[in-house]
C-alpha positions as CSV (number, residue, x, y, z in Angstrom):
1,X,30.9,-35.4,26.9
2,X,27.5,-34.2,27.5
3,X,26.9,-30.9,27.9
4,X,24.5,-29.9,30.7
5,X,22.5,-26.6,29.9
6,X,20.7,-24.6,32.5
7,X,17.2,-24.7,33.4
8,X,16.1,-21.9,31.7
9,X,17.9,-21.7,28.5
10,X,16.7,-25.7,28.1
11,X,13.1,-24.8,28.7
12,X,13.2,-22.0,26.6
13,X,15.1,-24.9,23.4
14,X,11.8,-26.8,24.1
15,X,9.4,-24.1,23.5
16,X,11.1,-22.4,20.6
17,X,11.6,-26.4,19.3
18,X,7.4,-26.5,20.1
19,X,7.0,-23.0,18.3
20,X,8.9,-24.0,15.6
21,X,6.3,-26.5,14.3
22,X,3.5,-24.7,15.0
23,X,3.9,-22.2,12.0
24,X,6.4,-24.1,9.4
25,X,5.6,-25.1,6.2
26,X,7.6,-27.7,5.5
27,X,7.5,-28.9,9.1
28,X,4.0,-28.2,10.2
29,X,3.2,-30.9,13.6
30,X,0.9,-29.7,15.9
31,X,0.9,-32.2,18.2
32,X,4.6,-31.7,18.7
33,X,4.2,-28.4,19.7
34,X,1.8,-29.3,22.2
35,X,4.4,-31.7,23.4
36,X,7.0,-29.9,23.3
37,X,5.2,-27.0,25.0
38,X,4.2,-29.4,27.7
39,X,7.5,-30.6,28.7
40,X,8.5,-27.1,28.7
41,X,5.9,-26.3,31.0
42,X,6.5,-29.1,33.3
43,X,10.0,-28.3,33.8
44,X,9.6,-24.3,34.8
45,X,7.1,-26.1,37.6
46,X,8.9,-28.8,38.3
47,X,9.4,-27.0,41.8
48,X,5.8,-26.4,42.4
49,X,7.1,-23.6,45.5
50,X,9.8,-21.9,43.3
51,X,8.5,-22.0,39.4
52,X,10.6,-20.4,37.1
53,X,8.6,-17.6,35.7
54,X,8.2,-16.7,32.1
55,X,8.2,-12.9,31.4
56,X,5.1,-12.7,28.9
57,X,4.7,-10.2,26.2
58,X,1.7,-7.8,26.2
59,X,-1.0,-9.0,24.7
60,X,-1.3,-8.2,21.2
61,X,-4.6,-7.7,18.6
62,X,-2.8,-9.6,15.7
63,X,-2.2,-12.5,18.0
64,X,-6.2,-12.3,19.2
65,X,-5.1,-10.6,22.0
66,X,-3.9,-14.0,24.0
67,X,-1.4,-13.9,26.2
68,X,0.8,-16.7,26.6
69,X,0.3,-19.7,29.5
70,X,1.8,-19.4,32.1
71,X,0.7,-23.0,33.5
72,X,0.2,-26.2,32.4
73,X,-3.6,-26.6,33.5
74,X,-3.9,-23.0,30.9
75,X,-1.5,-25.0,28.3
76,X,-3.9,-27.8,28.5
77,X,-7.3,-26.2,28.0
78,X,-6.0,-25.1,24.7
79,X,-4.6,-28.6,23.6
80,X,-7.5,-28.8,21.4
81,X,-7.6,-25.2,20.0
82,X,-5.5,-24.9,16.8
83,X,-6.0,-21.7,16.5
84,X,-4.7,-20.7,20.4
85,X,-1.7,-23.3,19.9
86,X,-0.9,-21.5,16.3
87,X,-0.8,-17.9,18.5
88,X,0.8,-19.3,21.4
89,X,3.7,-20.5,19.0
90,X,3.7,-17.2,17.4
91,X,3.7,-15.1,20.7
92,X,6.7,-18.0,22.4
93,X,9.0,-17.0,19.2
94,X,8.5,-13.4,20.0
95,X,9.4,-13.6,23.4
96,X,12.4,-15.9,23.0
97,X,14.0,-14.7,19.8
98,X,12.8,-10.6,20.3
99,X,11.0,-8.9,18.1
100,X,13.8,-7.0,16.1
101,X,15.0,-11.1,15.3
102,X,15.0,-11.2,11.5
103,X,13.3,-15.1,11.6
104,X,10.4,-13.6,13.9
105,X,8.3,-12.4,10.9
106,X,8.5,-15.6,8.7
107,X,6.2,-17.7,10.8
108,X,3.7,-14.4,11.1
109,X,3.5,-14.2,7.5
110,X,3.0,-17.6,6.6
111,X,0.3,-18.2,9.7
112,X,-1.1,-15.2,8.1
113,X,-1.1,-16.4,4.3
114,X,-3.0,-20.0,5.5
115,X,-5.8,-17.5,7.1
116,X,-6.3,-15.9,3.4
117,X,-6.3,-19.4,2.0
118,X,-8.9,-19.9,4.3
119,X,-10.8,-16.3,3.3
120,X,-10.4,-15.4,6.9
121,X,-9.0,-12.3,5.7
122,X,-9.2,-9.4,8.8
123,X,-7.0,-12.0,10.5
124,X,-4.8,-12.3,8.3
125,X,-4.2,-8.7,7.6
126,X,-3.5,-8.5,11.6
127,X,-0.6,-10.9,11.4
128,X,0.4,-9.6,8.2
129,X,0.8,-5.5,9.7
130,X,2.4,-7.0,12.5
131,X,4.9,-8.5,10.7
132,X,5.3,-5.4,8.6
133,X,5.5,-3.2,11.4
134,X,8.4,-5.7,12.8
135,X,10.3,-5.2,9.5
136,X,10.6,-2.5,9.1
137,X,11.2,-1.3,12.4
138,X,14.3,-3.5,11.9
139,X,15.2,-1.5,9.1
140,X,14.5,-4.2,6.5
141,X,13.4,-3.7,2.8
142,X,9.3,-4.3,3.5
143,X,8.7,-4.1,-1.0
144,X,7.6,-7.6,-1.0
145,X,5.3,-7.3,1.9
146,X,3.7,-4.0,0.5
147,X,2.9,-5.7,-2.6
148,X,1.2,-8.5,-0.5
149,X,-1.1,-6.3,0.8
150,X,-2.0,-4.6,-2.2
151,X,-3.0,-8.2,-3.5
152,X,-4.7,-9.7,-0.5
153,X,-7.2,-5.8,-0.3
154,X,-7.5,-7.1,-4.5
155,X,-8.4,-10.4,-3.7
156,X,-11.2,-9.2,-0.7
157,X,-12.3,-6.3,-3.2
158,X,-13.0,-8.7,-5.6
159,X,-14.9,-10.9,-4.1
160,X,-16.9,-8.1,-2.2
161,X,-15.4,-8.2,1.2
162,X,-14.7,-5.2,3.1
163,X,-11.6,-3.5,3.2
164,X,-11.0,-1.6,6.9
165,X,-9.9,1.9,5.6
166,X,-7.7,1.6,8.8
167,X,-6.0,-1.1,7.2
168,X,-5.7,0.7,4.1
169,X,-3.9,3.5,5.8
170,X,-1.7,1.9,8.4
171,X,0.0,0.2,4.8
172,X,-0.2,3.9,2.9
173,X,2.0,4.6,6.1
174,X,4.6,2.0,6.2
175,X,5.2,2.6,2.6
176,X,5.4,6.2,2.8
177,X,8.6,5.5,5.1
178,X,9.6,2.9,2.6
179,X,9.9,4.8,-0.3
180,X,11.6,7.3,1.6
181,X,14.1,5.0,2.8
182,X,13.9,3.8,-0.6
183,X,14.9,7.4,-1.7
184,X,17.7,7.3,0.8
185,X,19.2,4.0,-0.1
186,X,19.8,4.5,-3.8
187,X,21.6,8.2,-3.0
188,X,24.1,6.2,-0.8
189,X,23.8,2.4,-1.8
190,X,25.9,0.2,1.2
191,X,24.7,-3.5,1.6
192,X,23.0,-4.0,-2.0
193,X,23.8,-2.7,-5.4
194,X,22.7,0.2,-7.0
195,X,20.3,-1.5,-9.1
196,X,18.4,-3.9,-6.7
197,X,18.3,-0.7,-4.6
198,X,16.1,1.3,-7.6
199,X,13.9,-2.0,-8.5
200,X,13.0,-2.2,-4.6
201,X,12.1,1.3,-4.9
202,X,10.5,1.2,-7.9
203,X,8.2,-1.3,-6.7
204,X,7.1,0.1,-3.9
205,X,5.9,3.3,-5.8
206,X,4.0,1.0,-7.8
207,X,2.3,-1.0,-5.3
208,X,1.3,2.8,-3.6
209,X,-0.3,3.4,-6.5
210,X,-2.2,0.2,-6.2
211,X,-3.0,1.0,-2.6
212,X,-4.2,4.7,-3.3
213,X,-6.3,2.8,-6.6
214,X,-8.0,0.6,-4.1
215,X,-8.5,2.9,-1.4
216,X,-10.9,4.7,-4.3
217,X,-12.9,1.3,-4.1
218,X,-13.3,1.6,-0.1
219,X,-16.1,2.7,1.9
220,X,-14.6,5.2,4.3
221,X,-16.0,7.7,6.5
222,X,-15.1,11.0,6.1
223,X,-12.5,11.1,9.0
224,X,-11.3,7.8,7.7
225,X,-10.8,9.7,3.9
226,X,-8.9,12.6,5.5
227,X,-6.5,10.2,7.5
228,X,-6.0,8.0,3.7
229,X,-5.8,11.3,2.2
230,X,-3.0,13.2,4.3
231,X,-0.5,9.7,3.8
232,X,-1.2,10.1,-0.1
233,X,-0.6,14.1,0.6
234,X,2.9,13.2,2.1
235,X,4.4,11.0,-0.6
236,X,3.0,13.9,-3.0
237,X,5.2,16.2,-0.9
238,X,8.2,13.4,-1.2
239,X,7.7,13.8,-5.2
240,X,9.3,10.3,-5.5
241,X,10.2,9.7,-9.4
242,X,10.5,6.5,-11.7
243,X,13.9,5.9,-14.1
244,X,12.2,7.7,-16.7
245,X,11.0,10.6,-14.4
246,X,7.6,9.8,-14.2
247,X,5.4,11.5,-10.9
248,X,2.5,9.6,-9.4
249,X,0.5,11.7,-11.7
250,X,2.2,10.7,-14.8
251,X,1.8,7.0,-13.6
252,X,-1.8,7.6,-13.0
253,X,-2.8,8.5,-16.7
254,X,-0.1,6.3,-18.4
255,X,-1.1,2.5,-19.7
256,X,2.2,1.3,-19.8
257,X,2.0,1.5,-15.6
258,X,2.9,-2.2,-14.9
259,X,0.3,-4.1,-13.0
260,X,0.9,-7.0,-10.8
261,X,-1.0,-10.4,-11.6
262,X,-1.9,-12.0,-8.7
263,X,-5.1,-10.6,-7.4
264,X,-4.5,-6.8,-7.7
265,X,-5.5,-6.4,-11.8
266,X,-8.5,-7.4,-11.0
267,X,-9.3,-4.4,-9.2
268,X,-6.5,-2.4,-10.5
269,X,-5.9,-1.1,-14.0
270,X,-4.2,2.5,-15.8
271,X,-4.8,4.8,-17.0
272,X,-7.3,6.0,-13.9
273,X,-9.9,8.8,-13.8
274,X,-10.3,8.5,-9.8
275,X,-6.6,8.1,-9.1
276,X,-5.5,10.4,-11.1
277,X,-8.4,13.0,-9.2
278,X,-7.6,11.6,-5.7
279,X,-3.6,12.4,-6.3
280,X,-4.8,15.9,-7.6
281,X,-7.1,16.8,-4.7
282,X,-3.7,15.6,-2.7
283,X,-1.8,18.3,-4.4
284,X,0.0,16.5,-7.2
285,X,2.0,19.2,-9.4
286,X,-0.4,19.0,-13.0
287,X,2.6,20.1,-14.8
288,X,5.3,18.1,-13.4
289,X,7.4,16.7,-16.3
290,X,9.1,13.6,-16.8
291,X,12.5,12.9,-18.0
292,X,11.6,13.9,-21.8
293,X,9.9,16.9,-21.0
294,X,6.3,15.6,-20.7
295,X,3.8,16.7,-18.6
296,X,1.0,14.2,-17.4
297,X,-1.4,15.5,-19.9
298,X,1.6,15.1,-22.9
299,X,0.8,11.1,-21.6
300,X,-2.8,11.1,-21.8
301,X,-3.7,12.0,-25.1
302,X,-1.5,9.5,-26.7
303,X,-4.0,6.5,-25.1
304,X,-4.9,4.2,-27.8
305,X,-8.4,3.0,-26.5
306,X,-10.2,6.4,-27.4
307,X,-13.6,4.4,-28.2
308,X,-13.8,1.5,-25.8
309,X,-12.4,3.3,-22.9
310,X,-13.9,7.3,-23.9
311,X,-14.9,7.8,-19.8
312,X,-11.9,7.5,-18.7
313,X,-10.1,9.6,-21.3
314,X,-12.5,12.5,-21.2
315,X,-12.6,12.1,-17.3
316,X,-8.4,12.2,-16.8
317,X,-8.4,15.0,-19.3
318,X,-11.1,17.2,-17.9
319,X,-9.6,16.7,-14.2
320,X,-6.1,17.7,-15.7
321,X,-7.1,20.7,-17.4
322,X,-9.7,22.2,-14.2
323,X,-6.6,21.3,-12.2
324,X,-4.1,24.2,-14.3
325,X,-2.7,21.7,-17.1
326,X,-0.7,23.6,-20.0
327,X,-2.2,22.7,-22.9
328,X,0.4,24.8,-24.6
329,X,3.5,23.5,-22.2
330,X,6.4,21.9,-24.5
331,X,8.5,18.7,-24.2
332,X,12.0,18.7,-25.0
333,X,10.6,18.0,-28.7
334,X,9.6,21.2,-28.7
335,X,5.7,19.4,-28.7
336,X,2.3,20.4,-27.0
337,X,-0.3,17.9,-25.6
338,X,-1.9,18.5,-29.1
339,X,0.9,17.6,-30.6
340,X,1.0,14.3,-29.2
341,X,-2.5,13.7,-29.4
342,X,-2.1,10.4,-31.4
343,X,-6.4,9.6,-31.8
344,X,-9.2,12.3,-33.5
345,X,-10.9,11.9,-30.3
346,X,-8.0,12.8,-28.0
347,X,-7.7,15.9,-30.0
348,X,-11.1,17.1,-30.1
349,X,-11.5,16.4,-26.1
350,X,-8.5,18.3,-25.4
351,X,-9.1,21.6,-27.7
352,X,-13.5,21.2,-26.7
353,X,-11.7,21.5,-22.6
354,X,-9.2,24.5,-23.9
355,X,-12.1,25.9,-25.2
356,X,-13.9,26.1,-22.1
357,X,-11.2,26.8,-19.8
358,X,-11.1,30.2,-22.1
359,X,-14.8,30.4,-22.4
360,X,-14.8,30.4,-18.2
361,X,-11.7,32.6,-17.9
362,X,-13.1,35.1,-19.8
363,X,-16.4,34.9,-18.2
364,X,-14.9,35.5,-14.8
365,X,-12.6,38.4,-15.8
366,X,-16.1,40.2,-17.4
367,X,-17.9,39.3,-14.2
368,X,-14.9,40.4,-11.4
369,X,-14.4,43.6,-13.5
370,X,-18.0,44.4,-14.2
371,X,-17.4,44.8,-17.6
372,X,-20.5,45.8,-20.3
373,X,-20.4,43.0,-22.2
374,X,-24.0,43.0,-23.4
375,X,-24.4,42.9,-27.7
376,X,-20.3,43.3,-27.3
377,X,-20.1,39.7,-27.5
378,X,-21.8,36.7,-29.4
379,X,-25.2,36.0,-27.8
380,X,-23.8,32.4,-27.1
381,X,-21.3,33.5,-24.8
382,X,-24.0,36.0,-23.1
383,X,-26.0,33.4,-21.0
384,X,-22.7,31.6,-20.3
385,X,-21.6,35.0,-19.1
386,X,-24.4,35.5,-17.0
387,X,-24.5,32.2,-15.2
């Protein structure tokens, strides 16, 4: 028996049928969604005084700002457009399906991906935010699309195309909420396990790492800095932790931080100086400890590329110790940071930078007191005094 559907729900079959392989992979026809779209189109006006009327999204930027036809003489002036016939499939799945649809983001994402192929990367970071932005305000785990970010910014820094800081941030944001969620979802675990809960959340603290590591590498403004800054000072303020207790700050200066392959270690690598600063000027806790006791600068001094990588070192360990490190804090081994030291050169940074933090303490206290220090001290420590 045939079944004999309504006008507008088989109008709206043909253009979700003509959306469909607009955006599909495996099922990519373009000029079936032209015709599909057609006959769509021909059959809301097939009573040219009494159309039935599509109601059409806002327009949006990661669409290009179209809007959909509402005519077949518009639908024709973009049969030769790929591009407008790729959005227009987009923007008909959106309106038919709604945007909190969990098969909405799919076509977004890959429409985006062919974009990157294609080095047309701003566009594909719109389609890509949208997509995010859909996801997770569906409540969905967004890990996977983080880390796709963090690789596609890799992939532009790389080959020396700018990053929009805007960009940058509106990502710092989304994964902000994430990891809080992520925080959330492993204290009271419902739909997944226990486990798949911690490695979600896991990853996502990585891939902010890898976001605050290239955000270092982008030309921002001042304003633009702050804005980048304030999403880094509220997962600080989180204080979200790793199995083994690690901070952000113990991640920072540890080379064991795992790094993903595809695109982001080429811009991305740890133990780093100006991540390990930026998280610092963001208010990261110098002496937070981990699980065993050990504070970020325990993790330093045990680096094992003293020689080939001595800027970094002496840069991480300098910013630690100006920021209030303990150089005589204990882990639950009962050791100090110079304890651990496992390289000469570790060892001999770390006590030269003790030695100075004393040398300027002291200096200070003789200044704020006006103290007579003059012939009372070793004439070395005089002109330091005075300065």
């Amino acid at each position: 028996r045939e079944v004999r559907w309504p006008p507008p729900s088989r109008i709206e079959a043909l253009e979700l049928l003509g959306a469909s392989f607009a955006n599909d992979r495996e099922n990519y026809d373009i000029e079936k969604t032209y015709h599909y779209l057609y006959l769509a189109m021909l059959e809301r006006h097939r009573d040219p005084g009494n159309p039935i009327e599509k109601v059409t999204l806002p327009s949006l930027e990661a669409y290009s700002g179209r809007t959909e036809c509402r005519t077949p003489q518009e639908l024709e002036t973009i049969r030769q457009d790929r591009d407008a016939l790729h959005m227009e499939g987009l923007i008909v799945r959106e309106r038919i399906l709604g945007s909190e649809n969990i098969d909405v983001s799919h076509p977004i994402i890959y429409r985006g991906a062919v974009y990157a192929d294609n080095m047309e990367f701003e566009q594909c970071n719109k389609l890509w935010l949208h997509a995010l932005q859909l996801r997770q305000k569906g409540n969905r785990n967004i890990h996977k699309d983080l880390l796709r970010f963090a690789q596609v910014f890799s992939q532009m820094i790389h080959l020396n195309e700018p990053v929009k800081p805007t960009d940058i941030e509106n990502v710092l944001n989304c994964s902000v909420l994430e990891i809080e969620r992520g925080l959330a979802r492993i204290k009271s675990p419902v739909e997944m396990d226990i486990q798949a809960a911690l490695d979600n959340y896991e990853s996502t603290v990585f891939t902010f790492l890898y976001l605050v590591c290239i955000s270092t590498k982008t030309q921002c403004s001042e304003s633009e800095r702050a804005r980048i800054n304030k999403q880094i000072y509220n997962l600080i303020h989180l204080d979200p932790r790793t199995r083994e207790g690690s901070s952000l700050l113990h991640l920072a200066v540890n080379p064991g931080t795992p790094v993903d392959d595809f695109h982001t270690n080429d811009v991305c690598c740890f133990p780093n100086a100006q991540v390990t600063k930026l998280l610092l000027d963001c208010g990261a806790d110098t002496n937070a400890v981990d699980a065993e006791g050990n504070s970020p600068l325990h993790v330093i001094v045990q680096y094992n590329r003293p020689i080939s990588d001595f800027l970094t070192l002496h840069a991480i360990i300098v910013s630690l110790v100006e920021a209030g490190a303990h150089a005589d804090m204990t882990n639950k081994q009962g050791k100090t940071p110079l304890d651990k030291s496992t390289t000469g050169v570790s060892e001999i940074l770390l006590k030269t930078q003790m030695k100075m933090s004393l040398k300027c303490l002291a200096a200070r206290a003789v200044r704020t007191y006006n103290i007579n220090y003059k012939r009372q001290i070793p004439h070395t420590l005089e002109e330091h005094t005075r300065i």
